[in-house]
PDB file as gemmi writes it, atoms N, CA and C in Angstrom:
CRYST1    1.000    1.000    1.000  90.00  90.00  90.00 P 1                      
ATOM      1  N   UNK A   1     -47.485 -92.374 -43.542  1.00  0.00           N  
ATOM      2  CA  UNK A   1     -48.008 -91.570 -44.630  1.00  0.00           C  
ATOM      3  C   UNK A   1     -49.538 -91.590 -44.554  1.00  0.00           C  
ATOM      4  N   UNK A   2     -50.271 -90.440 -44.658  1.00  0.00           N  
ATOM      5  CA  UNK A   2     -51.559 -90.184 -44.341  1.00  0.00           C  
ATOM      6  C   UNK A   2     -51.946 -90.105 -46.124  1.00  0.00           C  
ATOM      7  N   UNK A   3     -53.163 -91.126 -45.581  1.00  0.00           N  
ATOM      8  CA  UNK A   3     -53.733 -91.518 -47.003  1.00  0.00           C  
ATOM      9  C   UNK A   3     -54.778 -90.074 -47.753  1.00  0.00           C  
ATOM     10  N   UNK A   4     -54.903 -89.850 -48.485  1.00  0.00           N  
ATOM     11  CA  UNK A   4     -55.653 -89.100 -49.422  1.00  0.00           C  
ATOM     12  C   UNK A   4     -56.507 -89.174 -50.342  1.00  0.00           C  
ATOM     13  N   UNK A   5     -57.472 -88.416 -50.942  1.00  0.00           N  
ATOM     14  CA  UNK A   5     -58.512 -88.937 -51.584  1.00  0.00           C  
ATOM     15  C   UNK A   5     -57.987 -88.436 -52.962  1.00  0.00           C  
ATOM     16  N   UNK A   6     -58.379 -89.283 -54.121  1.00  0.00           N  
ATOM     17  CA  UNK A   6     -58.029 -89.227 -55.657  1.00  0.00           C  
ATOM     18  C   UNK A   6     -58.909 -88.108 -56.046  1.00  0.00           C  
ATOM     19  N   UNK A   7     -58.324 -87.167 -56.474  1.00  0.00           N  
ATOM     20  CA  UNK A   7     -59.186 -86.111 -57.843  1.00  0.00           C  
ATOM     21  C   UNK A   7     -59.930 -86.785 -58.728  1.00  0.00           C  
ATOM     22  N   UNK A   8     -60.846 -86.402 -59.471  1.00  0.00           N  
ATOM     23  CA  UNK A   8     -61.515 -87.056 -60.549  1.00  0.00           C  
ATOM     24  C   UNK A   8     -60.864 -86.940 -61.818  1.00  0.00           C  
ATOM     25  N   UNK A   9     -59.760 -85.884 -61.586  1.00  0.00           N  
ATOM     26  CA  UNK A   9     -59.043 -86.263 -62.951  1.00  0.00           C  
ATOM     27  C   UNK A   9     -58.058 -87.069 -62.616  1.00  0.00           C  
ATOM     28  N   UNK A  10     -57.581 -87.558 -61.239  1.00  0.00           N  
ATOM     29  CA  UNK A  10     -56.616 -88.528 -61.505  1.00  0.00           C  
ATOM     30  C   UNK A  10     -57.016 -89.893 -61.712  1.00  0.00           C  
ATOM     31  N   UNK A  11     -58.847 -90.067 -60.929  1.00  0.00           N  
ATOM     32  CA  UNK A  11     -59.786 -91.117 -61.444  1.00  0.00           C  
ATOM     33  C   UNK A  11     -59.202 -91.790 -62.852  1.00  0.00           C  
ATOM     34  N   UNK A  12     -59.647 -90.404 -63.797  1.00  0.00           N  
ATOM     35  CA  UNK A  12     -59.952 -90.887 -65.101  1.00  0.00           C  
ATOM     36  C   UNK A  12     -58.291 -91.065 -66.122  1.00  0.00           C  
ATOM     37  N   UNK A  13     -57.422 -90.527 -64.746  1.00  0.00           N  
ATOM     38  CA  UNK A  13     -56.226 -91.084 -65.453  1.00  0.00           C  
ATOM     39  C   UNK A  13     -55.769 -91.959 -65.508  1.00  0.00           C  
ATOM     40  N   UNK A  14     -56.272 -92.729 -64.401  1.00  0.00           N  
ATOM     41  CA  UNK A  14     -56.064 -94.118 -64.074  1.00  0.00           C  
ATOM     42  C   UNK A  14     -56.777 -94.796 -64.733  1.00  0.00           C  
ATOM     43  N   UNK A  15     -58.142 -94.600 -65.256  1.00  0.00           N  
ATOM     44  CA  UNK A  15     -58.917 -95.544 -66.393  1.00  0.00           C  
ATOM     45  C   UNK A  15     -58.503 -95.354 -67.428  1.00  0.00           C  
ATOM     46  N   UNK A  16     -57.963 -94.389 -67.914  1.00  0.00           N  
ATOM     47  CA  UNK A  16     -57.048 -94.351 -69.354  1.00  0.00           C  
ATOM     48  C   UNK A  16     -56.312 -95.000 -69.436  1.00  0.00           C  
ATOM     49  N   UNK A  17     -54.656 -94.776 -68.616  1.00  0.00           N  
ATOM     50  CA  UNK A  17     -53.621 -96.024 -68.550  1.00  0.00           C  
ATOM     51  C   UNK A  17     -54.459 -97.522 -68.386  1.00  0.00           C  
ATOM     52  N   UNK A  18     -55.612 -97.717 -67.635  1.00  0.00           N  
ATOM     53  CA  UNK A  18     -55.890 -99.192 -67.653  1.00  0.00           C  
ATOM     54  C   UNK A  18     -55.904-100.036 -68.948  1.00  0.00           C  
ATOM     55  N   UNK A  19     -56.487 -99.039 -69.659  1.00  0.00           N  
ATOM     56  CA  UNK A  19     -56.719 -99.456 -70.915  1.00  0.00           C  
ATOM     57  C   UNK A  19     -55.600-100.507 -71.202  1.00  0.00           C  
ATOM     58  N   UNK A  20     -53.925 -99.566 -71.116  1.00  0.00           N  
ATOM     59  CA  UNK A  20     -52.527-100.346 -71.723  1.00  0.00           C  
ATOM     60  C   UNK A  20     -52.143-100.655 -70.668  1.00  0.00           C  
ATOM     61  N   UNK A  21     -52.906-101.301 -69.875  1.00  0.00           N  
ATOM     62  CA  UNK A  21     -52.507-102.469 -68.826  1.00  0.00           C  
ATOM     63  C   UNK A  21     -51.579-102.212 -68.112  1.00  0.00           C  
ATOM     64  N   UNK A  22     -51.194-100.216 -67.236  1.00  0.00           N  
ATOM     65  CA  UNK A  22     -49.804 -99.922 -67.115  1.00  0.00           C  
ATOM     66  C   UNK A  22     -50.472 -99.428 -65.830  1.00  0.00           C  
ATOM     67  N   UNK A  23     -51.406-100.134 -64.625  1.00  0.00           N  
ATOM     68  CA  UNK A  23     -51.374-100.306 -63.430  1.00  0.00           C  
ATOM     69  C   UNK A  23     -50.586 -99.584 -62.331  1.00  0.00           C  
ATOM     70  N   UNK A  24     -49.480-100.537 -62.597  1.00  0.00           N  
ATOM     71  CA  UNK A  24     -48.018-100.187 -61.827  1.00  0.00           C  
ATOM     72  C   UNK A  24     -47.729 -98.354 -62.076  1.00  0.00           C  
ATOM     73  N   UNK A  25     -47.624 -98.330 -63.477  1.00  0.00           N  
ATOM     74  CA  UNK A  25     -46.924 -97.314 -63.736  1.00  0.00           C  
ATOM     75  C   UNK A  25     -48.075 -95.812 -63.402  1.00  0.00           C  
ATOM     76  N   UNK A  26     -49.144 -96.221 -63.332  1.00  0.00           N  
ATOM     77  CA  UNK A  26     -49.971 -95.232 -62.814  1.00  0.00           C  
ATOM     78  C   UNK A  26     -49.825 -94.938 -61.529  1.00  0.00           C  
ATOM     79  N   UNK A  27     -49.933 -95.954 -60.259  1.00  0.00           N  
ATOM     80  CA  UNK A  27     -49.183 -95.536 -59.367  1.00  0.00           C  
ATOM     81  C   UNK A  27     -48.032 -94.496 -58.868  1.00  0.00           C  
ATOM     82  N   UNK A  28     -46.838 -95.147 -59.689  1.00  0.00           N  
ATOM     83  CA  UNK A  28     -45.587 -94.254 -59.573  1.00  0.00           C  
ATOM     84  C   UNK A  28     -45.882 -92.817 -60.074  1.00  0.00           C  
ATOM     85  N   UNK A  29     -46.952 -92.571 -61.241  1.00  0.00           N  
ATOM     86  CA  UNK A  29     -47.055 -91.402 -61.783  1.00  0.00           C  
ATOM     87  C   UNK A  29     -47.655 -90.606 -61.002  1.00  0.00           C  
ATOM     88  N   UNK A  30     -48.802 -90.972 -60.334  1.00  0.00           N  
ATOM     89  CA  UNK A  30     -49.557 -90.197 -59.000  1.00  0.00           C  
ATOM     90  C   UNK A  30     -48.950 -90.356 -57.861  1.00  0.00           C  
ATOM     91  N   UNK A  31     -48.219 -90.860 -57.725  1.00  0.00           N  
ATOM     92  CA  UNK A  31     -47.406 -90.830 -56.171  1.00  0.00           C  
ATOM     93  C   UNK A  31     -48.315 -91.567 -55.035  1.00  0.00           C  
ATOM     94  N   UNK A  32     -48.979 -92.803 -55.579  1.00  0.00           N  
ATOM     95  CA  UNK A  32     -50.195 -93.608 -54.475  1.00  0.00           C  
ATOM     96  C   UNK A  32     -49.503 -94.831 -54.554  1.00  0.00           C  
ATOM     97  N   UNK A  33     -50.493 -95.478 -53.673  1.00  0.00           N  
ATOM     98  CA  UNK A  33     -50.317 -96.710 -53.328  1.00  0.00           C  
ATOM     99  C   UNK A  33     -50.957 -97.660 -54.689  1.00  0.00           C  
ATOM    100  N   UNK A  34     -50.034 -98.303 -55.372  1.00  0.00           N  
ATOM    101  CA  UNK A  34     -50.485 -99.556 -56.226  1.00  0.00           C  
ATOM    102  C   UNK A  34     -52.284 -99.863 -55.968  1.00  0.00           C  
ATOM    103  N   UNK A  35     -52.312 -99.757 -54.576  1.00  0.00           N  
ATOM    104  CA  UNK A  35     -53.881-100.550 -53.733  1.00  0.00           C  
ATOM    105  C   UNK A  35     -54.601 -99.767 -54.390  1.00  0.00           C  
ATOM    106  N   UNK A  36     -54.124 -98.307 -54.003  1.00  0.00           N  
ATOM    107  CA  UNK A  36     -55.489 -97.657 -54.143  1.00  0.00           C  
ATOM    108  C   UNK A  36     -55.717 -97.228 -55.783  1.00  0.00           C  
ATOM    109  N   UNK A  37     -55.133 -97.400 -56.344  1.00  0.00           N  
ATOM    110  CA  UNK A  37     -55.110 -97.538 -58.353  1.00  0.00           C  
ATOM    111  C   UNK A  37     -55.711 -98.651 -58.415  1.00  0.00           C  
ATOM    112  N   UNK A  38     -55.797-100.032 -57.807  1.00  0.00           N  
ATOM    113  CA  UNK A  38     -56.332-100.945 -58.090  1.00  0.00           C  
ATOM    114  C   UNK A  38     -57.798-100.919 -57.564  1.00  0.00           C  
ATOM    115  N   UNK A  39     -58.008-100.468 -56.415  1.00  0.00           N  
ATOM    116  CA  UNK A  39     -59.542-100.156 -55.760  1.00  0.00           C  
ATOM    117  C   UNK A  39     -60.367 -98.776 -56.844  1.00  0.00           C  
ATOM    118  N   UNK A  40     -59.605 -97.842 -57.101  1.00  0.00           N  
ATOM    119  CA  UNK A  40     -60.349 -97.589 -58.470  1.00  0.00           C  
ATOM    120  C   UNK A  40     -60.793 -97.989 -59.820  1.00  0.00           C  
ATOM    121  N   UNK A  41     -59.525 -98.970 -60.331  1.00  0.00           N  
ATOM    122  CA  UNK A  41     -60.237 -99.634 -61.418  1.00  0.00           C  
ATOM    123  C   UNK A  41     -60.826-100.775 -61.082  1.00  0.00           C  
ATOM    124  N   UNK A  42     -61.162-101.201 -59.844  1.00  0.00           N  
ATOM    125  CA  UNK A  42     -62.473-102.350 -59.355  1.00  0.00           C  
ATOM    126  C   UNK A  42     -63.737-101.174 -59.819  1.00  0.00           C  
ATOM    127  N   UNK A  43     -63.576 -99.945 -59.026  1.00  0.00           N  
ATOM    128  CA  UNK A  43     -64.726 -99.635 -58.969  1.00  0.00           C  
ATOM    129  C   UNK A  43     -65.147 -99.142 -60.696  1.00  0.00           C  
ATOM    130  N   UNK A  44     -64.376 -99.062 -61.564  1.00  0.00           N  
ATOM    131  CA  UNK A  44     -64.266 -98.203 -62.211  1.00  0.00           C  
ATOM    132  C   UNK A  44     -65.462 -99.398 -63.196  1.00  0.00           C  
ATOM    133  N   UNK A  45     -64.423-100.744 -63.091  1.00  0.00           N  
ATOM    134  CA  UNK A  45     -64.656-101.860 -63.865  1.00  0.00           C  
ATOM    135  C   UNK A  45     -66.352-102.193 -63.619  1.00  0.00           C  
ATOM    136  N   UNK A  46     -66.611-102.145 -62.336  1.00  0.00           N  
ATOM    137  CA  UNK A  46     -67.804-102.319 -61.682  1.00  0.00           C  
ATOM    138  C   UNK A  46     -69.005-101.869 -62.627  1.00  0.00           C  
ATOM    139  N   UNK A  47     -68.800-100.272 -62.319  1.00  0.00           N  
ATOM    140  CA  UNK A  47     -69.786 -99.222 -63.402  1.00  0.00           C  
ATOM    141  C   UNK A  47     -69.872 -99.997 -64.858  1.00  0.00           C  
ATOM    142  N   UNK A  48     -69.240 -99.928 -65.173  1.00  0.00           N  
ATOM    143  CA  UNK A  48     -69.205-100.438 -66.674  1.00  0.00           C  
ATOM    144  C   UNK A  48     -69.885-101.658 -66.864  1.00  0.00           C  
ATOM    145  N   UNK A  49     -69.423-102.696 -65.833  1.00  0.00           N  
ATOM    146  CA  UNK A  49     -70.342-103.694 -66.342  1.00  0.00           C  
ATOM    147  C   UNK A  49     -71.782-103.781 -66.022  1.00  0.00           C  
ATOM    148  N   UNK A  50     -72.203-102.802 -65.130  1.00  0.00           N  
ATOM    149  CA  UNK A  50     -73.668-102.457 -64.494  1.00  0.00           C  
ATOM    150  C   UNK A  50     -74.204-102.028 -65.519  1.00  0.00           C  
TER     151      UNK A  50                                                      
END                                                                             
């Protein structure tokens, strides 16, 4: 499976669900890899605390 780059609205869909701690379930909803939901809310987490 050839990897792909996230939309910015699926970005910010994934920082929404973070909020209710539903990780996993963001994954399954975008059809990605767990990894790469988690390498966005690193980066996401990052910004914020800068």
């Amino acid at each position: 499976m050839e990897a792909r780059e996230l939309t910015m609205a699926e970005k910010q869909l994934i920082s929404e669900l973070r909020e209710h701690n539903e990780s996993l379930i963001i994954a399954q909803k975008l059809s990605i890899s767990s990894t790469a939901a988690w390498k966005v809310l690193k980066i996401d987490r990052t910004l914020v605390d800068s």
